[in-house]
N, CA, C and O atoms as CSV, one atom per row, in Angstrom:
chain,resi,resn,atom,element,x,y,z
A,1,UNK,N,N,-1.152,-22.886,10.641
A,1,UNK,CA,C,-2.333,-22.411,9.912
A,1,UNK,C,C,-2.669,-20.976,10.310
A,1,UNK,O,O,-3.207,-20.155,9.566
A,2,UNK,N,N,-2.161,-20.706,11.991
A,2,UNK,CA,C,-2.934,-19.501,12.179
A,2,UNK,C,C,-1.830,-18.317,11.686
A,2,UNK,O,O,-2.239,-17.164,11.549
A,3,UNK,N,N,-0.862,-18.547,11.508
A,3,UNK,CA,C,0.344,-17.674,11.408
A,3,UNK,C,C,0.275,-17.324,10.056
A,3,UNK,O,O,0.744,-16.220,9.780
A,4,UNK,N,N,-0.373,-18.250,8.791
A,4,UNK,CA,C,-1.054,-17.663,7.901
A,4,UNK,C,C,-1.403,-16.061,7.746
A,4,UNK,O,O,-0.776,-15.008,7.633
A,5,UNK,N,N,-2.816,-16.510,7.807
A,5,UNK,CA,C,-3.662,-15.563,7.656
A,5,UNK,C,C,-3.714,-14.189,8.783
A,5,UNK,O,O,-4.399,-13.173,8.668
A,6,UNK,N,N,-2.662,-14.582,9.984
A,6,UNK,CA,C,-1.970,-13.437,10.185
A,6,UNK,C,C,-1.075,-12.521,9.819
A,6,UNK,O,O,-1.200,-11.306,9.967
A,7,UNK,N,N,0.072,-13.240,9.213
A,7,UNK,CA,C,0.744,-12.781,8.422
A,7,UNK,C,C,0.226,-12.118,6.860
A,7,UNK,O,O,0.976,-11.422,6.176
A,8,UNK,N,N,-0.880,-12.401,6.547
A,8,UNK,CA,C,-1.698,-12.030,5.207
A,8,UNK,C,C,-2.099,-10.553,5.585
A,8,UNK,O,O,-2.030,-9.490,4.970
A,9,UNK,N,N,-2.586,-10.938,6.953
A,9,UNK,CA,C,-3.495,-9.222,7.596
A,9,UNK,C,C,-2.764,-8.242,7.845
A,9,UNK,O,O,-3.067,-7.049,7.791
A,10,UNK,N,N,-1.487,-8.859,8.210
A,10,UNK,CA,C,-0.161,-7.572,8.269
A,10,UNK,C,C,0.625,-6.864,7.401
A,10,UNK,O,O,1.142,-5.755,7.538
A,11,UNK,N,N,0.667,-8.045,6.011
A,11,UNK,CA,C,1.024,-7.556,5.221
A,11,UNK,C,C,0.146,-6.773,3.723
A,11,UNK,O,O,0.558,-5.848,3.023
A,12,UNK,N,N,-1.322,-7.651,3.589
A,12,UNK,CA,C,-1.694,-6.750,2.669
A,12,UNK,C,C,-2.069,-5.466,2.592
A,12,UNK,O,O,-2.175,-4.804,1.560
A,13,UNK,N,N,-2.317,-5.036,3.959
A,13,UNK,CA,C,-2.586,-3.386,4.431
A,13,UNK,C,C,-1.484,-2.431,3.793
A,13,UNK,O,O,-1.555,-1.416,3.100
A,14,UNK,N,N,-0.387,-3.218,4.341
A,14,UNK,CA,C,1.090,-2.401,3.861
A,14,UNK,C,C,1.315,-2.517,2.439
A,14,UNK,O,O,2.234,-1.846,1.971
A,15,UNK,N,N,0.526,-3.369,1.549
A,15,UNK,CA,C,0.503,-3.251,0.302
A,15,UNK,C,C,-0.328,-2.216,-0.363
A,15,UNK,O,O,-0.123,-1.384,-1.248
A,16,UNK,N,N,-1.293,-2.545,0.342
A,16,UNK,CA,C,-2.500,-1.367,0.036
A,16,UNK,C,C,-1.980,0.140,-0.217
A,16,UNK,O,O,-1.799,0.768,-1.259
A,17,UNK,N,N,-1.786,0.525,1.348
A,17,UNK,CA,C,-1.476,1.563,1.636
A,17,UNK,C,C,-0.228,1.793,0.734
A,17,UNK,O,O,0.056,2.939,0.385
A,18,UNK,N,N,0.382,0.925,0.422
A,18,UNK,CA,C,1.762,1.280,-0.351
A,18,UNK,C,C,1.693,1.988,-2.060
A,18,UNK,O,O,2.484,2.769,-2.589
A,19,UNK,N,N,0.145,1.219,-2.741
A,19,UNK,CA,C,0.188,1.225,-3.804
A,19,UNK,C,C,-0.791,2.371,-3.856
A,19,UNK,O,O,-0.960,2.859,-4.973
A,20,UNK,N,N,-1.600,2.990,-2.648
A,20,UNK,CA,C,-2.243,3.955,-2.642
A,20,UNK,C,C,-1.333,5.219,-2.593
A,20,UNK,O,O,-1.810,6.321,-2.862
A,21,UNK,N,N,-0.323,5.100,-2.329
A,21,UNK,CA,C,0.966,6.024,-1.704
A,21,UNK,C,C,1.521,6.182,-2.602
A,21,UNK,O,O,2.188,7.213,-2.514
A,22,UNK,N,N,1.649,5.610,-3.654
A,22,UNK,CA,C,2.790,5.523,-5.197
A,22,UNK,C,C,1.706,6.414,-6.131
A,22,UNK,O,O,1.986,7.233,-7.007
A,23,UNK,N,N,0.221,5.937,-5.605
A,23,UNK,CA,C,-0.463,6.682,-6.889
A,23,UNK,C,C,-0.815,8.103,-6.449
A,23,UNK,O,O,-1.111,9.000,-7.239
A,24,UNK,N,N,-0.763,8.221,-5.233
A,24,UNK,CA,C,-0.729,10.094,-4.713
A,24,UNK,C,C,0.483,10.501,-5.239
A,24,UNK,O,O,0.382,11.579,-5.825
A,25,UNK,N,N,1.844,9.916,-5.238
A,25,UNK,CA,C,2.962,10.888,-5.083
A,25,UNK,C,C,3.006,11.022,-6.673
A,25,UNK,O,O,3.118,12.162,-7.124
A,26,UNK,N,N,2.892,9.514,-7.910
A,26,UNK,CA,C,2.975,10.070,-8.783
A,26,UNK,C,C,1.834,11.091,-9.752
A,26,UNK,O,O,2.170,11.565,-10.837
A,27,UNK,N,N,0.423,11.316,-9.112
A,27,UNK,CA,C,-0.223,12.644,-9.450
A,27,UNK,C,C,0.340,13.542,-8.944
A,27,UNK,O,O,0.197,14.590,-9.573
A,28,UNK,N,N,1.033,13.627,-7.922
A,28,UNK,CA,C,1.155,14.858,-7.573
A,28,UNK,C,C,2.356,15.263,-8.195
A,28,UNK,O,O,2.416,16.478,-8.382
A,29,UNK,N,N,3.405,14.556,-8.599
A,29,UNK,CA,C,4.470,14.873,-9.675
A,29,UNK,C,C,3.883,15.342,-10.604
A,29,UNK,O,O,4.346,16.415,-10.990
A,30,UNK,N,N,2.733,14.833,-11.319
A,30,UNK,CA,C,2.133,15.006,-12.735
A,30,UNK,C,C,1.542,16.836,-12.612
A,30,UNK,O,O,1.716,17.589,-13.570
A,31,UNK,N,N,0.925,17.274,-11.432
A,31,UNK,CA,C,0.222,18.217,-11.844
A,31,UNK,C,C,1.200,19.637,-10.591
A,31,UNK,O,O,0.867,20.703,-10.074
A,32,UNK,N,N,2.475,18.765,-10.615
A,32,UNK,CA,C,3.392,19.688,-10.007
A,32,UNK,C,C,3.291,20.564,-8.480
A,32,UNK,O,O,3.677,21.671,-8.106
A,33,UNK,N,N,2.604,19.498,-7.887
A,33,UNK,CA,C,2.499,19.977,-6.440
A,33,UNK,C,C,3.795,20.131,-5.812
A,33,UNK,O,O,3.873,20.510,-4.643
């Protein structure tokens, strides 16, 4: 049970941060940084 919601805390950050990371790089393609 506890290996759960540890495994949840480790990985949705790295999702986060991942999909926050895709939407910087593709503005910054868009306005040619």
């Amino acid at each position: 049970m506890g290996f759960g919601w540890y495994l949840a805390a480790l990985v949705y950050p790295v999702i986060i941060v991942g999909i926050i990371y895709f939407v910087i790089q593709s503005r910054a393609s868009e306005t040619g940084d």
